[in-house]
MDAnalysis code that builds the backbone (N, CA, C; Angstrom):
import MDAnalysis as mda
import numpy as np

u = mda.Universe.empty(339, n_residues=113, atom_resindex=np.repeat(np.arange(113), 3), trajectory=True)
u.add_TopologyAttr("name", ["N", "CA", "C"] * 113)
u.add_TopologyAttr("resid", np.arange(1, 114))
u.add_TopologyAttr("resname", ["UNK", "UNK", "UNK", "UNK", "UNK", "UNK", "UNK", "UNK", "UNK", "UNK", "UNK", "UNK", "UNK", "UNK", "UNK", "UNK", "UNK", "UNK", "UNK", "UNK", "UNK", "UNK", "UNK", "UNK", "UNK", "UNK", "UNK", "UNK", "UNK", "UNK", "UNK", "UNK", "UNK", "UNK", "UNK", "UNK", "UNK", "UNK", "UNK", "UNK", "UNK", "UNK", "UNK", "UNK", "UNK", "UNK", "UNK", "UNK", "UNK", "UNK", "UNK", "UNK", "UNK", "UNK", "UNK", "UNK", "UNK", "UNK", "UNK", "UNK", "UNK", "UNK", "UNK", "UNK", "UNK", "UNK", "UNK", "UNK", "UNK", "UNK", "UNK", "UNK", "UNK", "UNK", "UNK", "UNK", "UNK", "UNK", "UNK", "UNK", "UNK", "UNK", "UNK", "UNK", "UNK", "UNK", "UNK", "UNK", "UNK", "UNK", "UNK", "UNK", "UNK", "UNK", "UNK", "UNK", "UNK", "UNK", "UNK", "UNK", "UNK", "UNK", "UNK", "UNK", "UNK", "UNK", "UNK", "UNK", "UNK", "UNK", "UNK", "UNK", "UNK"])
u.atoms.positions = np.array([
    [4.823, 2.494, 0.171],
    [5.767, 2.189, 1.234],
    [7.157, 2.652, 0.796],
    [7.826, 2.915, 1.786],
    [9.235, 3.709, 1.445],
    [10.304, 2.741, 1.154],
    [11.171, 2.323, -0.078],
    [11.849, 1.366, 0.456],
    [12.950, 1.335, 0.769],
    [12.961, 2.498, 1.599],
    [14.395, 2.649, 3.165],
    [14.209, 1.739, 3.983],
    [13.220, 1.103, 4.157],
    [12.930, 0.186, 4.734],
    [13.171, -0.952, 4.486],
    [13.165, -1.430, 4.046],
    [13.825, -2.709, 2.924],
    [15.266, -2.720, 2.968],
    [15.703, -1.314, 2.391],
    [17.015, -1.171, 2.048],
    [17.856, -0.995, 3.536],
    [17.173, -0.357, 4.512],
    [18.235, -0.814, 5.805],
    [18.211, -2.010, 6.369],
    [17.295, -3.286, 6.104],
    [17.538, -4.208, 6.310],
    [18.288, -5.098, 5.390],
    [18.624, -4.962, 4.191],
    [19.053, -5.483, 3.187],
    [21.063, -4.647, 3.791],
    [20.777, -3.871, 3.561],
    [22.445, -3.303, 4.168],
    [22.589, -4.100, 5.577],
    [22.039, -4.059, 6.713],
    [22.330, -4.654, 8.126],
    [23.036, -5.917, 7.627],
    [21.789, -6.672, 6.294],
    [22.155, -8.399, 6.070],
    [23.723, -8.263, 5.564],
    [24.108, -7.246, 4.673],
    [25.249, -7.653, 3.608],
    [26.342, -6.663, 3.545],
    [25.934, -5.695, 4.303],
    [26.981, -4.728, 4.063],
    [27.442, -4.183, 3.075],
    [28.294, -3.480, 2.843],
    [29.255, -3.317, 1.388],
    [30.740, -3.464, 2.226],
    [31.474, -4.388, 0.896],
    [33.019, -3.962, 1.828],
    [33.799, -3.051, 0.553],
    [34.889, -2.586, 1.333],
    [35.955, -1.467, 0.805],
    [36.013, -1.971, -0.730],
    [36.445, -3.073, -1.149],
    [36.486, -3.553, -2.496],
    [35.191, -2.647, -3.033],
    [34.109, -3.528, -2.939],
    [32.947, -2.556, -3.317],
    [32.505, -0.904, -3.555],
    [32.955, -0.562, -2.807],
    [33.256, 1.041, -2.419],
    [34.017, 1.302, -3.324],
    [35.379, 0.787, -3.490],
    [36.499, 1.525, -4.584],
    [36.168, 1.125, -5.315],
    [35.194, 0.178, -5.878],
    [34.921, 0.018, -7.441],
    [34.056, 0.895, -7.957],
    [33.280, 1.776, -6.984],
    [31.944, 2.920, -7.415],
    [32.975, 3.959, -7.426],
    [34.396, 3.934, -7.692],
    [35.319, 5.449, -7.394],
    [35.010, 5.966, -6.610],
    [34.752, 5.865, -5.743],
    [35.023, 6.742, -4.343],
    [36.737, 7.179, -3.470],
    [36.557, 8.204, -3.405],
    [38.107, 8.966, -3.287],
    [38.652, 8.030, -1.907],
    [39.557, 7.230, -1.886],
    [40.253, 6.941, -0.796],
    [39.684, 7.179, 0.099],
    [40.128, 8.299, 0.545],
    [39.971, 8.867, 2.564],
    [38.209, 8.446, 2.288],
    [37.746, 8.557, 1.629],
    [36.190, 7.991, 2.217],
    [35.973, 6.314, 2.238],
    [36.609, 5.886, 1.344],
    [36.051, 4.641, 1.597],
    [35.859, 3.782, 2.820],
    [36.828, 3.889, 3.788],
    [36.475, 2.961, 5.006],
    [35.387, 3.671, 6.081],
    [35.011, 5.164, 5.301],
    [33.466, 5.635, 5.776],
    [32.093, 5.046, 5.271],
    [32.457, 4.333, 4.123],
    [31.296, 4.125, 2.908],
    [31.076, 2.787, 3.204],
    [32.184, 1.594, 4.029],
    [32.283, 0.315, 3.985],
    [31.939, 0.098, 5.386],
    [31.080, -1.098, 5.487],
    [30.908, -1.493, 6.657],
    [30.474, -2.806, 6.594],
    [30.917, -4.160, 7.538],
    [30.445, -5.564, 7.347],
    [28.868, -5.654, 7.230],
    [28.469, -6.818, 7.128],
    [27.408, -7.192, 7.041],
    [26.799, -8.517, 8.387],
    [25.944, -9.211, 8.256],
    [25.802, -10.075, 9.317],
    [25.439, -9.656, 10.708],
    [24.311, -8.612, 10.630],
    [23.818, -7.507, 11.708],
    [22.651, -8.283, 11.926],
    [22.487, -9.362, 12.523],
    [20.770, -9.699, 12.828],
    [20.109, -8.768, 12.999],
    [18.851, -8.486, 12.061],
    [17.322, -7.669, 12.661],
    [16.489, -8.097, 12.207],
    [15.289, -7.840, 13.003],
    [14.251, -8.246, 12.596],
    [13.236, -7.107, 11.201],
    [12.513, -7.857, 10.499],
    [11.851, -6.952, 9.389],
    [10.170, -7.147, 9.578],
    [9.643, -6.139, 10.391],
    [8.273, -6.776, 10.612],
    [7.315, -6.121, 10.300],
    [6.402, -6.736, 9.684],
    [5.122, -5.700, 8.338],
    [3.564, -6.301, 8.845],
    [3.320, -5.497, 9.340],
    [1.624, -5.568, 10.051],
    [0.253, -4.837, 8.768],
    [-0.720, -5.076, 8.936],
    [-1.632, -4.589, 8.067],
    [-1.898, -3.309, 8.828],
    [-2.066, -3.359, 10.309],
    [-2.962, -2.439, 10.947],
    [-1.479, -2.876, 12.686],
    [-1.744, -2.073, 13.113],
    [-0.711, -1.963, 14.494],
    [-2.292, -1.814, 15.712],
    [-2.970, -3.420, 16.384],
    [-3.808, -2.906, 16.957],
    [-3.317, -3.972, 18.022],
    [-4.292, -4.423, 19.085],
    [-3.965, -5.118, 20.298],
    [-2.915, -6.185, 20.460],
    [-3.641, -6.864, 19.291],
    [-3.336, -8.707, 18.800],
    [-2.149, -8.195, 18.435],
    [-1.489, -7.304, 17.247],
    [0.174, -7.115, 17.016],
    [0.641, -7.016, 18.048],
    [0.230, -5.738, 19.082],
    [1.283, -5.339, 19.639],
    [1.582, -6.319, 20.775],
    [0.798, -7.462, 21.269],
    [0.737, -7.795, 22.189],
    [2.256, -9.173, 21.663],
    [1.984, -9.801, 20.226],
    [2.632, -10.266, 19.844],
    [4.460, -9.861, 19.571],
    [4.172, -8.488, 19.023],
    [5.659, -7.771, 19.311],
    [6.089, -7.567, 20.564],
    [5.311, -7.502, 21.696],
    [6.114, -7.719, 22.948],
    [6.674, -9.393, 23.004],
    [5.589, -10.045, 22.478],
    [6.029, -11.156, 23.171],
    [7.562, -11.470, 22.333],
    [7.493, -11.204, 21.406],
    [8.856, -11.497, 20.665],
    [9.819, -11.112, 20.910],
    [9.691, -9.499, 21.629],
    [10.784, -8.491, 22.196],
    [11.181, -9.752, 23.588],
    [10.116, -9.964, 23.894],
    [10.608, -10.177, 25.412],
    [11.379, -11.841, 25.570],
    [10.889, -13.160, 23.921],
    [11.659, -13.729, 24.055],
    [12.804, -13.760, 23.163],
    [13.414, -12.765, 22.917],
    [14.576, -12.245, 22.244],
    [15.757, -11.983, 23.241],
    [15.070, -11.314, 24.122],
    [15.504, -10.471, 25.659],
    [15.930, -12.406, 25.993],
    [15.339, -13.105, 26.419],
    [15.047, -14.563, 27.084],
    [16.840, -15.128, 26.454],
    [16.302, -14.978, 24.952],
    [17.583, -15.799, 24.300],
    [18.827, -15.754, 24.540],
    [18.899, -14.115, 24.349],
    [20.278, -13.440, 24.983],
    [20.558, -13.616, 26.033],
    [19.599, -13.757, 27.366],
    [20.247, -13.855, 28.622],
    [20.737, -15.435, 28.937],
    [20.075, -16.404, 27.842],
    [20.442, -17.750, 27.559],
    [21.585, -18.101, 27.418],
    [21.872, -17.341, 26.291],
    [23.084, -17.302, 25.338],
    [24.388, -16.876, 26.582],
    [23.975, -15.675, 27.130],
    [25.027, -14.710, 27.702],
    [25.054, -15.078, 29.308],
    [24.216, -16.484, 29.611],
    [24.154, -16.984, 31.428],
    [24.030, -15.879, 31.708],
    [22.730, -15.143, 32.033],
    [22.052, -14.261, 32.808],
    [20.176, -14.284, 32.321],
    [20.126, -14.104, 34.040],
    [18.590, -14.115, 34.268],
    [17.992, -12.637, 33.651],
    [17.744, -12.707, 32.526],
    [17.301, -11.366, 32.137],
    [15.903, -10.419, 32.481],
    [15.485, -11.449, 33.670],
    [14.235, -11.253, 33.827],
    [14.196, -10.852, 35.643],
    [15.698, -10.933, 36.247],
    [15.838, -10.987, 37.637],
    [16.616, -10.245, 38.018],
    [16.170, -8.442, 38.047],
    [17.024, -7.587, 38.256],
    [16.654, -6.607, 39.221],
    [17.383, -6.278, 40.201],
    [17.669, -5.747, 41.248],
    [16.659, -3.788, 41.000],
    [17.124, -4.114, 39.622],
    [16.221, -2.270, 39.582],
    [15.057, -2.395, 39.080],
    [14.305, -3.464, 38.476],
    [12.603, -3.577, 38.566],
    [12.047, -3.469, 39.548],
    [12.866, -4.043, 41.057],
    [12.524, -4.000, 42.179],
    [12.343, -2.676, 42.580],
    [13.069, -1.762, 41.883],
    [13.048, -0.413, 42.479],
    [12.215, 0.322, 41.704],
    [12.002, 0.230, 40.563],
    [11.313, 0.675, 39.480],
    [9.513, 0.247, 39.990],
    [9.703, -0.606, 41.048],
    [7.607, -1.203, 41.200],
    [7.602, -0.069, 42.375],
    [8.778, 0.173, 43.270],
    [8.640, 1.115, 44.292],
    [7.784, 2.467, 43.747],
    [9.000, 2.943, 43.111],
    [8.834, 3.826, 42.374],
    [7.681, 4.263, 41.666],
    [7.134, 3.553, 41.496],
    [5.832, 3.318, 40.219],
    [4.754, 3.589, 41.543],
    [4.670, 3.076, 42.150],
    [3.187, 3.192, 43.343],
    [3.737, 4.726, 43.930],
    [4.408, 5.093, 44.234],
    [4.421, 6.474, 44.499],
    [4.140, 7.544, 43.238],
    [4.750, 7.216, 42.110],
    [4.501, 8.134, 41.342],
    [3.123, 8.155, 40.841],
    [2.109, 6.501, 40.681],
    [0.844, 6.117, 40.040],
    [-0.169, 7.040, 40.950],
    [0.294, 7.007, 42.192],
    [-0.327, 7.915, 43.468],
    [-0.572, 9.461, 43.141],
    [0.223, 10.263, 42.719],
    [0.722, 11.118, 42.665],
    [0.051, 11.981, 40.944],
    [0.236, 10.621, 40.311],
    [-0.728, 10.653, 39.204],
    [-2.115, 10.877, 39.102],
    [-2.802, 10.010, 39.708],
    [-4.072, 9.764, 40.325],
    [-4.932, 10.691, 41.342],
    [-3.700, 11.315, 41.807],
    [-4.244, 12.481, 43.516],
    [-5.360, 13.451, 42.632],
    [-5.942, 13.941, 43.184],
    [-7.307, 15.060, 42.957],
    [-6.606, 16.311, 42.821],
    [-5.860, 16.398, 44.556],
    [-5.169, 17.294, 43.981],
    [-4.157, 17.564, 43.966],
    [-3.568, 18.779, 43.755],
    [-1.800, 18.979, 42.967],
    [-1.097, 18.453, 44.050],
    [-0.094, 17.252, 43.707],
    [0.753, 16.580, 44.551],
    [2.014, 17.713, 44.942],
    [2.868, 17.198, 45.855],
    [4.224, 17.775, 45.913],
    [4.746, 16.894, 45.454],
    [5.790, 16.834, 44.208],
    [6.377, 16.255, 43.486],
    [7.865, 16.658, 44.218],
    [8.922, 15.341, 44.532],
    [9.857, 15.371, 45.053],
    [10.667, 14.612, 44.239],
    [10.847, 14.651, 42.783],
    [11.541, 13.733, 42.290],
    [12.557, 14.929, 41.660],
    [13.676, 13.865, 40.221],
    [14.615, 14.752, 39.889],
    [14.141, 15.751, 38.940],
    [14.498, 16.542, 38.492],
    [13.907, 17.523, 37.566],
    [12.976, 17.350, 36.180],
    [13.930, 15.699, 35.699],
    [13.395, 15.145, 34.558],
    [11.951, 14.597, 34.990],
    [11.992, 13.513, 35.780],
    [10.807, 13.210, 36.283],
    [8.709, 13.760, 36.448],
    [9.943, 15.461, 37.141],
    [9.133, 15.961, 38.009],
    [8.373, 16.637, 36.564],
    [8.939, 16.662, 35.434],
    [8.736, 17.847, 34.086],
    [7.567, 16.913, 33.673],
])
């Protein structure tokens, strides 16, 4: 295992500050490039195998993470005006997906690619 992995969660937790930096001699003009706070909540998550049961669990965590914040921040994070448009959207395009044969695709360029 690589441990960049480790180590970008270990930096998110603690940072280095400028003190730190100028004590490894680093030339001035870089140091407030080299320094950055610490106290970055993330999550660090280590599976044996990535199969149904994980992933179904990493949504659920994504989604009450999503929950907390809209807690935290008084908003319904779950009651938004463009899912509504996004289910539209979805039955025309699932259609279109599904057709036998070659649809006329009327969307924007990205879409249509």
């Amino acid at each position: 295992m690589n441990g960049q992995f480790f180590a970008q969660t270990e930096a998110l937790a603690f940072g280095k500050t400028e003190q730190e930096v100028a004590k490894e001699g680093v030339p001035p003009a870089l140091v407030p490039h080299k320094s950055f706070p610490g106290n970055r909540p993330t999550n660090t998550i280590l599976c044996d195998r990535l199969d149904t049961e994980h992933a179904r669990q990493l949504v659920a965590l994504y989604e009450h993470k999503i929950f907390v914040q809209g807690a935290i921040w008084g908003i319904n994070s779950f009651d938004q005006w463009g899912v509504e448009l996004g289910k539209v959207l979805a039955k025309r395009i699932a259609g279109e997906l599904e057709s036998e044969a070659e649809p006329a695709l009327s969307h924007d360029a990205s879409t249509t690619r």
